[in-house]
MARBAMAR-420195 format. One record per residue (C-alpha): residue number from 1; z, x, y. Coordinates in steps of 0.001 Angstrom, whole numbers, plus 500000, padded with zeros to 6 digits. Each point is the difference from the previous one (the first is absolute). Layout:
<recs>
+-----+--------+--------+--------+
! num !     up !   east !  north !
+-----+--------+--------+--------+
! NUM !      Z !      X !      Y !
...
+-----+--------+--------+--------+
</recs>
This chain:
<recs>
+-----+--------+--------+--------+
! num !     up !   east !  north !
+-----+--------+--------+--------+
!   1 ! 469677 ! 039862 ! 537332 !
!   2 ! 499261 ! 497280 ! 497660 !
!   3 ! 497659 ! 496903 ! 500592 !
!   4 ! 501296 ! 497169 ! 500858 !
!   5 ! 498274 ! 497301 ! 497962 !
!   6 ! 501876 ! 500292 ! 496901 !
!   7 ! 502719 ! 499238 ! 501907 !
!   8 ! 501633 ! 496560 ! 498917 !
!   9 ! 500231 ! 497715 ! 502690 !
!  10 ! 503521 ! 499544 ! 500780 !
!  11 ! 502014 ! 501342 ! 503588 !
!  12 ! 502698 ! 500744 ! 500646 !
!  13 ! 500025 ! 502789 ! 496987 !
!  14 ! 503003 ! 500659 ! 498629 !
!  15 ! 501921 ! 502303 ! 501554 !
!  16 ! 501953 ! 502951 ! 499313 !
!  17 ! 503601 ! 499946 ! 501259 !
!  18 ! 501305 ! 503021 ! 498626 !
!  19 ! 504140 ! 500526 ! 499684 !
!  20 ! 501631 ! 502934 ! 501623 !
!  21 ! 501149 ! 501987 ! 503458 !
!  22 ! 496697 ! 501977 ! 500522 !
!  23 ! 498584 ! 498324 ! 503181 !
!  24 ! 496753 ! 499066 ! 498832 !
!  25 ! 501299 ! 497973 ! 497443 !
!  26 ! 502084 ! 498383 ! 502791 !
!  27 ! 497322 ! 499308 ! 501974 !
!  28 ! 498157 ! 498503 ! 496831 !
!  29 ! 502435 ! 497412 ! 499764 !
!  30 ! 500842 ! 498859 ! 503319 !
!  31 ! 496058 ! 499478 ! 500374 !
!  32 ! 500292 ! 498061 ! 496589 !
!  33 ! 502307 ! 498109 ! 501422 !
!  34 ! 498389 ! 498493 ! 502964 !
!  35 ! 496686 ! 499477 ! 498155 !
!  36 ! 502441 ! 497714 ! 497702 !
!  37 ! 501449 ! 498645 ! 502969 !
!  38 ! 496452 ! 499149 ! 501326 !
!  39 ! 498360 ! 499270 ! 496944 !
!  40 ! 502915 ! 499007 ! 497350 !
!  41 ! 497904 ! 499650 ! 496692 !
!  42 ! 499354 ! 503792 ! 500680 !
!  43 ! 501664 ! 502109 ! 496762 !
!  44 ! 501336 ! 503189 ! 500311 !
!  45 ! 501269 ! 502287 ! 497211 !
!  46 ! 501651 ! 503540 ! 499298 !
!  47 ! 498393 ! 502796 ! 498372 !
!  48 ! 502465 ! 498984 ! 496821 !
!  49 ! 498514 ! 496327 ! 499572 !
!  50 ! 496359 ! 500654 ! 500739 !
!  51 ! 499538 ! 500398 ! 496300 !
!  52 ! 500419 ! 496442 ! 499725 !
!  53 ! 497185 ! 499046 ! 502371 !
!  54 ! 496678 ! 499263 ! 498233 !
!  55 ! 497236 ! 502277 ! 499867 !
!  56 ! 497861 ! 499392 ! 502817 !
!  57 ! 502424 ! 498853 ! 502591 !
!  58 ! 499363 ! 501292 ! 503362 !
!  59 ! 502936 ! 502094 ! 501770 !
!  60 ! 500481 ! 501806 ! 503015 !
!  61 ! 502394 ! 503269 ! 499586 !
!  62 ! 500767 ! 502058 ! 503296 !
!  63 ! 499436 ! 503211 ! 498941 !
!  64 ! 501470 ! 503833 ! 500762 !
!  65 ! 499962 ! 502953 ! 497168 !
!  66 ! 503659 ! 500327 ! 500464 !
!  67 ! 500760 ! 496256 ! 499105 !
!  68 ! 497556 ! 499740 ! 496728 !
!  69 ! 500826 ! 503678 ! 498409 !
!  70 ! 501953 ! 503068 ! 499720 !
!  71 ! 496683 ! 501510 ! 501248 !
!  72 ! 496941 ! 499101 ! 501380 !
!  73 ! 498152 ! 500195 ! 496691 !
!  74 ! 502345 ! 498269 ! 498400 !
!  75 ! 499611 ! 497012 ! 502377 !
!  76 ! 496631 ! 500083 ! 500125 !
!  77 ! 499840 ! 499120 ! 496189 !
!  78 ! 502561 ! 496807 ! 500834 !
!  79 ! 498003 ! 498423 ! 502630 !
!  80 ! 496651 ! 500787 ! 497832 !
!  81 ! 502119 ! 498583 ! 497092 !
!  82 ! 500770 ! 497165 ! 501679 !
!  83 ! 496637 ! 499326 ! 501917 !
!  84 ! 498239 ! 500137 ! 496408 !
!  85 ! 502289 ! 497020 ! 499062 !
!  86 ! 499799 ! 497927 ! 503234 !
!  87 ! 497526 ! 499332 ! 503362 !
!  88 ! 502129 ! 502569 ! 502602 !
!  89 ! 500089 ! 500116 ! 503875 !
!  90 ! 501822 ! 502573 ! 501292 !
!  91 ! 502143 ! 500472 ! 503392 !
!  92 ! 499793 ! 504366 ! 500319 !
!  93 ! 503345 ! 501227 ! 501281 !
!  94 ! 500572 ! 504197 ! 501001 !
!  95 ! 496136 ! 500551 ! 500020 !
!  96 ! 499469 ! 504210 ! 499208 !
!  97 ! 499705 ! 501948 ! 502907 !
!  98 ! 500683 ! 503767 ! 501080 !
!  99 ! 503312 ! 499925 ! 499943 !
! 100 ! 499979 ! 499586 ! 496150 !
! 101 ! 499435 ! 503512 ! 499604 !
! 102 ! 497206 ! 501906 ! 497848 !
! 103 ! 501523 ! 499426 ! 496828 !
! 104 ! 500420 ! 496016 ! 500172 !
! 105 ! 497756 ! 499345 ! 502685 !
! 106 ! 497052 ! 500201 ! 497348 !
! 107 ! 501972 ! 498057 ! 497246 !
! 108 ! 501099 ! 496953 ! 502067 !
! 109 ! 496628 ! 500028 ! 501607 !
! 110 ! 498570 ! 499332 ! 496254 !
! 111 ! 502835 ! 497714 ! 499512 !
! 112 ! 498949 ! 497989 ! 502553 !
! 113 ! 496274 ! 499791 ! 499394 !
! 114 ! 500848 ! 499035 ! 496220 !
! 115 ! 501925 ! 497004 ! 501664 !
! 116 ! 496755 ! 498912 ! 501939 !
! 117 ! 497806 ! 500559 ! 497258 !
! 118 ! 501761 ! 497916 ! 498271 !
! 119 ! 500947 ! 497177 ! 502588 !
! 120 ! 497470 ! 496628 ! 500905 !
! 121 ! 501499 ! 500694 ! 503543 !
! 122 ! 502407 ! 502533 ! 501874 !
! 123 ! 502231 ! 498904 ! 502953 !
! 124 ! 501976 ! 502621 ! 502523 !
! 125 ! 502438 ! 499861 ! 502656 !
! 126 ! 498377 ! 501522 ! 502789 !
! 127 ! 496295 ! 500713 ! 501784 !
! 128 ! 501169 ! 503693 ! 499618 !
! 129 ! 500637 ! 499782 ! 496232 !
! 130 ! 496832 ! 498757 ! 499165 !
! 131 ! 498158 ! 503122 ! 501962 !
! 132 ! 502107 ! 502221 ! 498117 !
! 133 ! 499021 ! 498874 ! 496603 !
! 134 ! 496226 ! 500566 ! 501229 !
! 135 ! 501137 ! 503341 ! 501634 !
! 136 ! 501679 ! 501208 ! 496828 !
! 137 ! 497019 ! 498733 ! 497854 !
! 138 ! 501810 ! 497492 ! 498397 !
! 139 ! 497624 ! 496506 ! 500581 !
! 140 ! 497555 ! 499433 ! 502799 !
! 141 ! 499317 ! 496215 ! 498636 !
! 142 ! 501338 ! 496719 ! 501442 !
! 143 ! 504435 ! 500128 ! 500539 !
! 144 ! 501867 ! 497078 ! 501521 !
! 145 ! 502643 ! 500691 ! 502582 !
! 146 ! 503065 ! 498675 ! 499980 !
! 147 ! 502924 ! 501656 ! 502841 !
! 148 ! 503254 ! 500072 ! 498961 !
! 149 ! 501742 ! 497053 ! 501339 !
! 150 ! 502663 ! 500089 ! 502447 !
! 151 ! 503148 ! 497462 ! 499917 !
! 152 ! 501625 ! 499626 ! 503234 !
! 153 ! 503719 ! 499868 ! 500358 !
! 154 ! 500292 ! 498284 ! 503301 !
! 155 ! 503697 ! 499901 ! 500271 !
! 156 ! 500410 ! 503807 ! 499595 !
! 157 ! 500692 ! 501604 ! 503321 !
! 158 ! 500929 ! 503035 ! 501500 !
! 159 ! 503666 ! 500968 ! 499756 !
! 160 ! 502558 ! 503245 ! 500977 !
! 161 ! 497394 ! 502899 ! 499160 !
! 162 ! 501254 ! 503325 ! 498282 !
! 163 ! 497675 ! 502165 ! 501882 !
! 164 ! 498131 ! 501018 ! 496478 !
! 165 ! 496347 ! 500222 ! 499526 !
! 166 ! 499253 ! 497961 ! 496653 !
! 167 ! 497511 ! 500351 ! 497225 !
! 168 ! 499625 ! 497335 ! 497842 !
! 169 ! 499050 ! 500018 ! 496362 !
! 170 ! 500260 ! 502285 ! 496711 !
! 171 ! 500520 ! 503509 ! 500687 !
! 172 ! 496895 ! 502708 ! 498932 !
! 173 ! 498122 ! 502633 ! 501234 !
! 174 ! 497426 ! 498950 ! 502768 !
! 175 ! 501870 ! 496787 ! 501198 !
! 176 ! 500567 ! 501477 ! 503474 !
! 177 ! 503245 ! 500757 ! 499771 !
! 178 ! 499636 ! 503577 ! 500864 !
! 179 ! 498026 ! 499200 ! 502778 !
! 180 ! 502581 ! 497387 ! 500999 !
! 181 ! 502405 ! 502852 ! 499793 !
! 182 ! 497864 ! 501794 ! 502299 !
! 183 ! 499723 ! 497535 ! 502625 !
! 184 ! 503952 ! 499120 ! 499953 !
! 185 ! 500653 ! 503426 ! 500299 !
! 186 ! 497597 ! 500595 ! 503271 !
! 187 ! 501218 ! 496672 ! 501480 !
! 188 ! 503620 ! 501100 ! 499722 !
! 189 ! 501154 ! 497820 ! 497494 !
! 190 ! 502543 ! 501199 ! 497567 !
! 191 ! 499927 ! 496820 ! 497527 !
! 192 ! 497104 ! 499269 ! 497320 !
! 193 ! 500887 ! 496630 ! 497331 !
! 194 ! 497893 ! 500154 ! 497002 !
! 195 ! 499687 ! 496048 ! 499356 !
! 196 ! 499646 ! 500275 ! 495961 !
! 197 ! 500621 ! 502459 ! 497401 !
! 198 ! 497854 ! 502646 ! 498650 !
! 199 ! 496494 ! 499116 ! 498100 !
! 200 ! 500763 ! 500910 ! 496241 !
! 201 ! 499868 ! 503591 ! 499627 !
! 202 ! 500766 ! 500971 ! 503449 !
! 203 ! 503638 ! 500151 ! 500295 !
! 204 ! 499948 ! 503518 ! 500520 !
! 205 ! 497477 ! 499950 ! 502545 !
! 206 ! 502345 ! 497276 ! 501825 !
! 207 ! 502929 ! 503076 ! 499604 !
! 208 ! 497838 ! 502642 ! 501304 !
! 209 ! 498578 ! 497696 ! 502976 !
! 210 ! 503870 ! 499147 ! 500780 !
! 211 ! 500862 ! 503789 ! 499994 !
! 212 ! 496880 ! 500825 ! 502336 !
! 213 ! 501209 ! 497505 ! 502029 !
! 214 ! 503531 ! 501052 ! 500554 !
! 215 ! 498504 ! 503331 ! 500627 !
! 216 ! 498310 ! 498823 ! 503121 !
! 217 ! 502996 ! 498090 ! 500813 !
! 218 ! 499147 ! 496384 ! 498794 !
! 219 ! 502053 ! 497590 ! 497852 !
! 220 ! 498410 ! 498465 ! 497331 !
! 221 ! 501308 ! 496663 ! 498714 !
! 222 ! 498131 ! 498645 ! 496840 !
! 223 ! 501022 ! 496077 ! 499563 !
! 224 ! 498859 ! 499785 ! 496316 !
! 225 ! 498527 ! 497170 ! 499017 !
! 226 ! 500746 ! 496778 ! 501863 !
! 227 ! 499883 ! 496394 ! 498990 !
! 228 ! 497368 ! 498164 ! 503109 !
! 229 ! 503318 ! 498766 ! 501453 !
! 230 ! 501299 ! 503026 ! 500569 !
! 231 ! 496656 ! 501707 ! 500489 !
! 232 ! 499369 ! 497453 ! 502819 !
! 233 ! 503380 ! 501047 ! 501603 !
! 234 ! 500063 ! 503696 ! 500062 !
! 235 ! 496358 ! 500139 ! 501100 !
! 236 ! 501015 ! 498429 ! 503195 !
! 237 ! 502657 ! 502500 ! 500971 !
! 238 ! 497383 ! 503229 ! 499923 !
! 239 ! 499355 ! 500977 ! 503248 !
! 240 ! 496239 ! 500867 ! 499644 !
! 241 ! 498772 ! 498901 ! 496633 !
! 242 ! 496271 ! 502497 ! 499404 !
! 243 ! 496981 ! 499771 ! 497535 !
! 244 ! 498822 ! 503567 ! 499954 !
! 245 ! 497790 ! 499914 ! 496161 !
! 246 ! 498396 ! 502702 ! 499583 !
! 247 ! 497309 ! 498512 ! 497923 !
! 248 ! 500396 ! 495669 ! 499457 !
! 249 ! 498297 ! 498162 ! 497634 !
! 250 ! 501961 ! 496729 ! 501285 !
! 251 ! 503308 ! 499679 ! 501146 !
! 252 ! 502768 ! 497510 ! 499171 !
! 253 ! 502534 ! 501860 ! 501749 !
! 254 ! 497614 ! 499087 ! 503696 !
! 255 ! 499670 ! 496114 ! 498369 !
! 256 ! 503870 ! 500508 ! 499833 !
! 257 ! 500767 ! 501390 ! 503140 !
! 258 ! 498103 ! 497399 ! 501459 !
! 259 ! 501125 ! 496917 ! 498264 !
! 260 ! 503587 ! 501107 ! 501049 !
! 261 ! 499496 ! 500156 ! 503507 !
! 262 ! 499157 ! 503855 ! 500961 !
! 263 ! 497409 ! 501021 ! 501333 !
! 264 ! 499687 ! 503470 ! 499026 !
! 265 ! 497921 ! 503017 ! 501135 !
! 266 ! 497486 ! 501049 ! 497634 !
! 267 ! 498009 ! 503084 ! 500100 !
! 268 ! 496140 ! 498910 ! 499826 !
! 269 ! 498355 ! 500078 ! 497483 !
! 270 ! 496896 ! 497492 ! 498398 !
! 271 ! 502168 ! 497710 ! 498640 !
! 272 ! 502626 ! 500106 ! 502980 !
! 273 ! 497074 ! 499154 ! 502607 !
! 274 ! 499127 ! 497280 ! 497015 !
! 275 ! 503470 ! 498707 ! 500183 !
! 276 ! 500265 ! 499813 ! 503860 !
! 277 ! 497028 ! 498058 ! 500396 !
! 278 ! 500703 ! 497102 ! 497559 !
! 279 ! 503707 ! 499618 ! 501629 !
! 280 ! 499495 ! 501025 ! 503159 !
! 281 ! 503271 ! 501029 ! 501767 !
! 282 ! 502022 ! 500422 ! 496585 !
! 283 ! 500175 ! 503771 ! 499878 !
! 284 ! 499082 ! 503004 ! 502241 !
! 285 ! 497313 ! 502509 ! 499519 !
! 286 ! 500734 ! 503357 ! 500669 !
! 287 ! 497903 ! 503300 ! 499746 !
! 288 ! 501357 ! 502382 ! 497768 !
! 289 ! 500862 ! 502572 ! 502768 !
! 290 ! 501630 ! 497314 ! 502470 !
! 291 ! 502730 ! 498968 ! 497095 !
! 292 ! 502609 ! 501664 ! 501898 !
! 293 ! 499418 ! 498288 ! 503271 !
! 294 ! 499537 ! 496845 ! 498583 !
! 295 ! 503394 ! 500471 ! 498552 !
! 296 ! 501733 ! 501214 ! 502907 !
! 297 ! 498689 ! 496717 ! 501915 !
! 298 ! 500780 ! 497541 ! 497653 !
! 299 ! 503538 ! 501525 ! 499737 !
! 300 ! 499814 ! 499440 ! 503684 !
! 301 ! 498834 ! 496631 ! 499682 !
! 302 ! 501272 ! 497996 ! 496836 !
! 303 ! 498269 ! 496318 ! 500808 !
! 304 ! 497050 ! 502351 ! 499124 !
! 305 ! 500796 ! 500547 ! 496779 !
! 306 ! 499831 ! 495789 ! 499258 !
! 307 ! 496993 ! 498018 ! 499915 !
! 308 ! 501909 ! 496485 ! 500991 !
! 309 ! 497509 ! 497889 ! 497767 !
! 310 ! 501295 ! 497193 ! 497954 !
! 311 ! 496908 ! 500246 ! 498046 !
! 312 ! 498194 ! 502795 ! 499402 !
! 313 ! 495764 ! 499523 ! 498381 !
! 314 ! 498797 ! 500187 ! 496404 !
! 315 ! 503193 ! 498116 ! 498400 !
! 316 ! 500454 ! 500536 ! 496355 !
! 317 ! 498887 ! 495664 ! 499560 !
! 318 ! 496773 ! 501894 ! 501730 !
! 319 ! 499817 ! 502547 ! 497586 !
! 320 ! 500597 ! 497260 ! 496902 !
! 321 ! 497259 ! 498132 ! 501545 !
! 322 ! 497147 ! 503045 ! 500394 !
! 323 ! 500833 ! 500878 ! 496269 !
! 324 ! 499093 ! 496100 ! 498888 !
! 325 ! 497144 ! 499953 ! 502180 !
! 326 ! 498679 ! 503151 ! 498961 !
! 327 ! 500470 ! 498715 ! 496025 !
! 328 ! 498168 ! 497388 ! 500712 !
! 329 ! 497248 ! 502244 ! 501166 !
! 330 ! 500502 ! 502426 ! 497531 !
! 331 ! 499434 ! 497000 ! 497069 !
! 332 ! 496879 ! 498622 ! 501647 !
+-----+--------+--------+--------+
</recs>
């Protein structure tokens, strides 16, 4: 990581607030947002007018391989590009980890350690995240956390339930949905909604998880891809909405979940028991082998399945207000 000294003194940086559907660059700008709420001479640009930002500048960028390059070496020479050019912090989203597989495991790993290298400070969204980028040999030095924020809806409420278990999010490999399947199947449940559409590049792994399904007599309805409104009011018919992640780095479908009123069972993990402790009540821990139970009791019992909080801890004005704190640190 680079010293901090040269650094000019100016916080807020700039910051990154790239265009686009791809979640991380969501999250970018709703964060850029409320730091401009909080602190309105903040600036914020896209990736298509940073060339007219002088040399020097400070910026933040929140940072994945899949948002900055077809590939992860390709990224990695943008955000070195662009870190030659300008004092960078980082926020590290979908940290490498097992589930990568041998062939891009090692790649993103160097992606990401290229990032630090070339960062004057790294922020992530979770306790867990910043053990796996020691585990994975990434950076042992100093990383910032920041949770994902959680913005509570406190007018949603529970209406007529269509006796579905629900998994929220982007369709892919590893989200849990097979061991969702699992569970519905063992609890007797016959429904599964798939609240998204599938990741890019996975639409035939969506077909072939629909046809398992219907082999094991389950119906699978995929929404597609929902404005919030809608989002807010289908995920409050599911009968038993479930985080079963196979391997998390952090999760926006539990903020999610949680901001609109569920409180969902979620098979433990680091970041789950993470999650649970900082909003205690918001979402249910389960151990991977008691995911069937815990679904056949809160399809007995659906009050279970909503936390009743108008607000929830670690608001996204929270989140605005670590980052500017921390910049402030980061500058000193």
């Amino acid at each position: 990581m680079t010293a901090t000294s040269s650094v000019p003194d100016a916080a807020p940086p700039v910051l990154l607030a790239p265009s686009g559907p791809h979640g991380v660059a969501v999250y970018a700008r709703q964060i850029a947002a409320e730091v401009v709420r909080l602190e309105p001479a903040t600036r914020t640009m896209t990736l298509d007018t940073l060339a007219e930002l002088p040399s020097g500048t400070p910026v933040h960028a929140h940072v994945t391989d899949r948002l900055w390059g077809a590939s992860p070496e390709e990224a990695a020479r943008a955000v070195e590009a662009l870190a030659s050019r300008h004092p960078l912090t980082v926020t590290l989203h979908d940290v490498p980890q097992e589930s990568d597989g041998e062939r891009n495991r090692p790649r993103r790993r160097a992606f990401y350690r290229a990032v630090v290298e070339a960062a004057r400070g790294v922020v992530v969204n979770s306790a867990h995240e910043r053990e796996l980028l020691r585990e994975e040999g990434v950076w042992n030095g100093p990383v910032a956390v920041v949770p994902l924020p959680v913005e509570s809806t406190p007018d949603t409420s529970a209406g007529p339930l269509d006796d579905s278990l629900g998994v929220l999010g982007y369709f892919y490999p590893g989200k849990g949905h097979d061991e969702a399947l699992d569970a519905a199947v063992e609890a007797g449940m016959t429904r599964l909604t798939v609240l998204g559409r599938a990741s890019d590049g996975h639409a035939d792994d969506l077909a072939a998880f629909e046809r398992r399904a219907a082999d094991r007599g389950v119906r699978v309805e995929v929404t597609g891809w929902l404005d919030d409104v809608d989002m807010a009011a289908r995920v409050s018919r599911v009968a038993v909405p479930v985080i079963a992640h196979r391997h998390v780095s952090a999760s926006g479908s539990l903020a999610s979940w949680i901001g609109w009123g569920r409180r969902p069972l979620a098979v433990r993990n680091r970041y789950v028991d993470e999650m649970a402790a900082l909003r205690p009540g918001t979402l249910s821990p389960v151990d991977p082998d008691a995911l069937a139970a815990a679904v056949s009791a809160a399809r007995a019992d659906p009050g279970s399945t909503w936390h009743g909080l108008d607000r929830v801890p670690f608001g996204r004005a929270d989140a605005a207000r670590a980052y500017l704190d921390w910049w402030t640190e980061t500058r000193a």
